[in-house]
Steps between C-alpha positions, in 0.01 A plus 500: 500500500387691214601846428219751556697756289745517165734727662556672852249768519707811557313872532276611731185718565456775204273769533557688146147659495656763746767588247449704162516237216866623398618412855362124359730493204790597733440218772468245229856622431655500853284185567686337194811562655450348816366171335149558682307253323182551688269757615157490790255760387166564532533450920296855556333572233118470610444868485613566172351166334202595620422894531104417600254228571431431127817583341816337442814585283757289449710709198734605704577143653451364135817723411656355781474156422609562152800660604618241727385216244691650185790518745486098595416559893341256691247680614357492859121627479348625810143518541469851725277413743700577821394857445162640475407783269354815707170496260390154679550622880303812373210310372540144753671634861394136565834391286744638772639340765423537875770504708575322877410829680207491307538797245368452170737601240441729232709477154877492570785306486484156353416159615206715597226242435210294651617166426122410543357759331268376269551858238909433534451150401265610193734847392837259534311186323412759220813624464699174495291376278573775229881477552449099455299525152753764390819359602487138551604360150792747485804252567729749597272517849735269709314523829221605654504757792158509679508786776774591684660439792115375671506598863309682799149446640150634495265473784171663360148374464552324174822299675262465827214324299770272307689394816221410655396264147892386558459417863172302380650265256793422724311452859184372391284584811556767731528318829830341261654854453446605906704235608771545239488841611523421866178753510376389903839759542365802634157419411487552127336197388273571173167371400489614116689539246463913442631501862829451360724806528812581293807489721641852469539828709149517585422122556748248658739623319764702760549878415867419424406296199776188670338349717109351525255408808429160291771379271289232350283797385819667353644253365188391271494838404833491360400195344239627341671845376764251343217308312259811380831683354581121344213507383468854321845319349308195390237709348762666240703230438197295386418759265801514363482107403211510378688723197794315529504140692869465490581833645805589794312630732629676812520759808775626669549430836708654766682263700416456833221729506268409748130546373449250263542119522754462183505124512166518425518761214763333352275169434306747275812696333661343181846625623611640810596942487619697784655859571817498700572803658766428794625824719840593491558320817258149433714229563641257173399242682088625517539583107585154443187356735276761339605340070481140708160576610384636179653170276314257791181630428487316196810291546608662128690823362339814599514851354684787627221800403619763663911591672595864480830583294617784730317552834092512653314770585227414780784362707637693825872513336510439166846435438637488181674110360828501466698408217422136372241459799194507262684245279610257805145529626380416185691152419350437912160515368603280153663276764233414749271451187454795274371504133478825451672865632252820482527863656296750601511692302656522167426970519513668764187646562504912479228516828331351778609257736729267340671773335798425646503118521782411251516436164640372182478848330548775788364836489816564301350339191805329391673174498849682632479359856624282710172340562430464174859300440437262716135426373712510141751272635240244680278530189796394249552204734193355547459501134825294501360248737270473241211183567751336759355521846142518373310262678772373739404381830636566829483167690539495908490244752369730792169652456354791764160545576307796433171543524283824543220357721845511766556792407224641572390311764867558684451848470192576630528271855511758785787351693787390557717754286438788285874409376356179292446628162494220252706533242791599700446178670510273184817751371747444823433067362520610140803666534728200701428339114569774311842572685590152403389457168268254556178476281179628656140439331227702684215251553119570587333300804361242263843475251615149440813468743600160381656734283778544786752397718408777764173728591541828665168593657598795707191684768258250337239653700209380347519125410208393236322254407703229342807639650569314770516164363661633180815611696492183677508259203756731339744429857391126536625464093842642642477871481671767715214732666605825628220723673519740848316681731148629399429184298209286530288712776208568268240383230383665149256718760778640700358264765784337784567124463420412901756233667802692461719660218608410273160382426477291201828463482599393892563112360704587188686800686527280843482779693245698735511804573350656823542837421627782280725777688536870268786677523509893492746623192759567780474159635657206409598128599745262388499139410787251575598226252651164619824599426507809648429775262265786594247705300285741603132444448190787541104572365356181648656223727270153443517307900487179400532132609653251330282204391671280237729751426892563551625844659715660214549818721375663810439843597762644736320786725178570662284263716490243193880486485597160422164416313501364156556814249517234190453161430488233236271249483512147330174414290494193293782522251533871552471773756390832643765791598299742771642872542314595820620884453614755207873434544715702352676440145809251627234323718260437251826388234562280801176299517474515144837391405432181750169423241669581189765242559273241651290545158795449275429841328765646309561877362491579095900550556705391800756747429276848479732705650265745666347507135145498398485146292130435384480217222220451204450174345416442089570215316803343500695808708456722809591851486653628866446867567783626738432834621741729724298747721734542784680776517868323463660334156441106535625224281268329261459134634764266375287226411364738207825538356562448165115485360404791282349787664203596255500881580819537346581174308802435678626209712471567908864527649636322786557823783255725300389768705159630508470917630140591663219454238687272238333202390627199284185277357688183473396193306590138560393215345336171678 
């Protein structure tokens, strides 16, 4: 794979036009220092660009690019349109967003804009037009940064009368989009178009903003958010070709966020970004599924944009990182894919609401602290690394679905279980893989999983078009399927597959399922394996008959004790492993140790040693990552012994002992 940059991007987001211009010449110095060999400006600069309607001035920027260039940055240019200038909600209220309640915004915040607003689209074309003709032949401009961080929804007229155009071009004829909709239910069948109303607080929308008297409604809604916002994307990055055709071109994501379909936006992004923010408490494990996700989006090396240094500031506890946790978590996200490391921010700012999210340069204005030391120290050795991992590729044979029509979809059915949240469902599978060092990709619905040995495909709720007999052929061929409870019980309209769960997938799973018990948080069951071992079991309990299936475990209390909890069934060359309720961690490594060794799949080290051991592939070599984030010394792998440890040069020792937050970035030839 090619190498979409000449070094690893290391810097972050720099906002010097709130400094005085000798505060410039100092950061340039302390920057320096640190090795930062890259800067994102220009992310909220709308306001000053352009002052009025008819005026714009760039000088200031101008300086800025000049600085950075005479310097050698790469420079990531921003095009400042996730933040509205006050003079065009003065003049066009229309620009503003209205929220679910139904409030019409005035100017505040950011992300503040009408995705369909026809004056945004013209102000933001304008403007990234301008910043295209000025900067596009400057080849110090490395990347592209259109927006930032897109997200949120609008439900005023504008979005009304384009969802409705939407709805058009995807149902065709309105009797099409009442049964999708399942509109006979309570009696709201429509006869034109313009009776079409948004689904927020004051429509079908419930006042709590979760849940929805139609899903299908909902759902397309979401759908259609994801694809205006896309579009407002599409709009600036064509611009921006038109100057310069072989332009980077990207946005920065955020993980699992849940408003936008990102395997969709990533078909239209030259290289993946994303901000990774975990809490002090977020698990390793969900940091790892979060840079998996973000590299299977594009199946390539993704950019970190934005990690703090130090500590948030919008979260309830912002704990500070300890010593050598920034760097740890920053070979993680080189590990699972990374091309790039960036913070937010390289100044603190002096005021407002991020004034206290960390830093390169604290309010102390100077490079004596121990933040700074270990950016120094993590700077100096990514400069070492040099060109080496650019490029690399993770390779896995297990790939996990994700896929945000389930996720929404899963979310908004009213019943069984407030308790099934999505992502925490697809984590608890994740993390069985992660705790054994076994590759993961993250795969979309429609992903090509000849690619692997097994598919996860936990709560597949909604099973699509195509679906269906692509799992099949991919179990007939020899594969290892692995789905639960909550799969296969409805279609892309949130509409039930009648004959029995699992719907769809009833031959492939050979199971049916009667019907779906919820437990209470304080309730629980427990399912029995065939040798004995018990685990408890809670959220939903699947009641289920075997029909070509084997009984892998049962459930052990209630009126269904003795009932088929699990089972595996045999499908051409391959088969399907059914979880009929959220066990708990050992039960789910359990049923999915059972698959793993059926498929012949093998970790990235068999001797991790309670290690984090992620792998990257070049030419001719793989470089392991081993990674201690427990809280006890462990002993680097012995199979790594005696090849050269590229963060310090040295050969890896036999008995080595890694402390919390050391990492060794190991090479070894093929």
């Amino acid at each position: 794979m090619s190498n979409k940059f000449k070094r690893i991007l290391y810097g972050g987001d720099y906002n010097p036009n709130q400094w005085s211009k000798d505060i410039w010449k100092e950061d340039m110095r302390i920057f320096r220092d640190a090795r930062i060999n890259s800067a994102t400006i220009n992310v909220f600069s709308w306001a000053k660009l352009q002052p009025s309607e008819e005026e714009y001035c760039f000088d200031e920027l101008d300086e800025v690019v000049d600085m950075l260039s005479q310097d050698g940055y790469d420079i990531v240019l921003a095009t400042s349109t996730a933040a509205l200038p006050a003079w065009m909600f003065k003049k066009y209220p229309e620009v503003a967003r209205t929220d679910y309640q139904g409030r019409h915004h005035k100017f505040g915040q950011r992300h503040n804009a009408c995705p369909n607003s026809a004056v945004y689209q013209k102000y933001a074309s304008a403007l990234v037009e301008r910043l295209a003709r000025r900067y596009a032949d400057n080849r110090h401009v490395t990347c592209w940064h259109i927006n930032n961080e897109y997200g949120g929804a609008c439900y005023c007229e504008n979005c009304e009368k384009a969802f409705r155009v939407w709805l058009r071009n995807k149902y065709k004829t309105i009797d099409e989009l009442n049964r999708a909709w399942n509109l006979e239910f309570w009696g709201h069948t429509v006869y034109e178009w313009d009776e079409i109303v948004l689904p927020n607080a004051l429509g079908d929308g419930m006042e709590d903003g979760v849940n929805t008297a139609f899903a299908g409604l909902s759902i397309d809604y979401c759908r259609f958010n994801s694809d205006s916002l896309l579009n407002n994307f599409k709009m600036e990055r064509d611009i921006i070709r038109r100057y310069h055709k072989d332009a980077l071109i990207t946005t920065n994501l955020m993980g699992t966020y849940k408003g936008l379909d990102y395997f969709k936006w990533a078909k239209e992004m030259d290289i993946v970004s994303w901000d990774n923010y975990p809490s002090y408490n977020t698990p390793w494990s969900y940091i790892a599924m979060c840079h998996d996700l973000m590299r299977g989006l594009k199946g390539e090396p993704f950019m970190l944009m934005e990690q703090t240094p130090s500590q948030q500031n919008w979260q309830p506890y912002n704990s500070l990182k300890r010593p050598g946790q920034m760097r740890a978590q920053s070979y993680q996200t080189i590990a699972h894919g990374a091309d790039t490391i960036q913070f937010f921010q390289l100044r603190r700012s002096a005021g407002g609401c991020e004034k206290f999210h960390g830093a390169v340069i604290a309010h102390a204005g100077t490079e004596n602290t121990r933040v700074f030391r270990e950016v120094k120290q993590l700077g100096e050795e990514l400069e070492g690394l040099g060109t080496s991992t650019l490029g690399s590729v993770n390779q896995a044979e297990v790939g996990i679905v994700f896929d945000w029509d389930n996720y929404w979809g899963l979310e908004y059915t009213s019943g069984p279980s407030v308790d099934l949240t999505y992502v925490k469902q697809i984590h608890q599978y994740y993390k069985y893989f992660y705790d054994n060092n076994i590759g993961v990709d993250m795969i979309p619905y429609d992903g090509d999983f000849g690619k692997y040995k097994v598919i996860v495909a936990p709560v597949l709720y909604m099973v699509k078009e195509g679906m269906k007999e692509a799992l099949e052929m991919f179990v007939k061929n020899g594969g290892v399927l692995i789905t639960t409870y909550m799969s296969g019980i409805v279609d892309q309209s949130d509409n039930v597959y009648l004959g029995g769960y699992p719907g769809p997938l009833r031959e492939l799973a050979g199971v049916w399922v009667e019907e779906i018990d919820a437990l209470a948080p304080e309730q629980f069951n427990e399912v029995v394996f065939e040798d004995g071992t018990k685990n408890r079991c809670g959220i939903v309990c699947d009641i289920m008959h075997l029909e070509h299936a084997q009984c892998v475990a049962t459930y052990g209390m209630d009126f269904y004790a003795g009932t088929p909890a699990a089972a595996r069934n045999q499908y051409g060359q391959g088969s399907t492993w059914y979880l009929g309720s959220s066990m708990d961690e050992g039960g789910i490594a359990k049923v999915l140790e059972m698959a793993v060794k059926e498929a012949g799949v093998a970790p990235v080290l068999g001797d991790g040693n309670g290690l984090e051991v992620t792998c990257r592939k070049a030419e001719g070599c793989r470089y392991y990552f081993v990674m201690n984030f427990r809280d006890k010394a462990q002993e680097v792998p012995a199979s790594l012994a005696g090849h050269q440890n590229l963060l310090t040069g040295r050969e890896v020792k036999a008995g080595e002992q890694m402390r919390k937050f050391d990492v060794r970035i190991v090479k070894v030839d093929d």
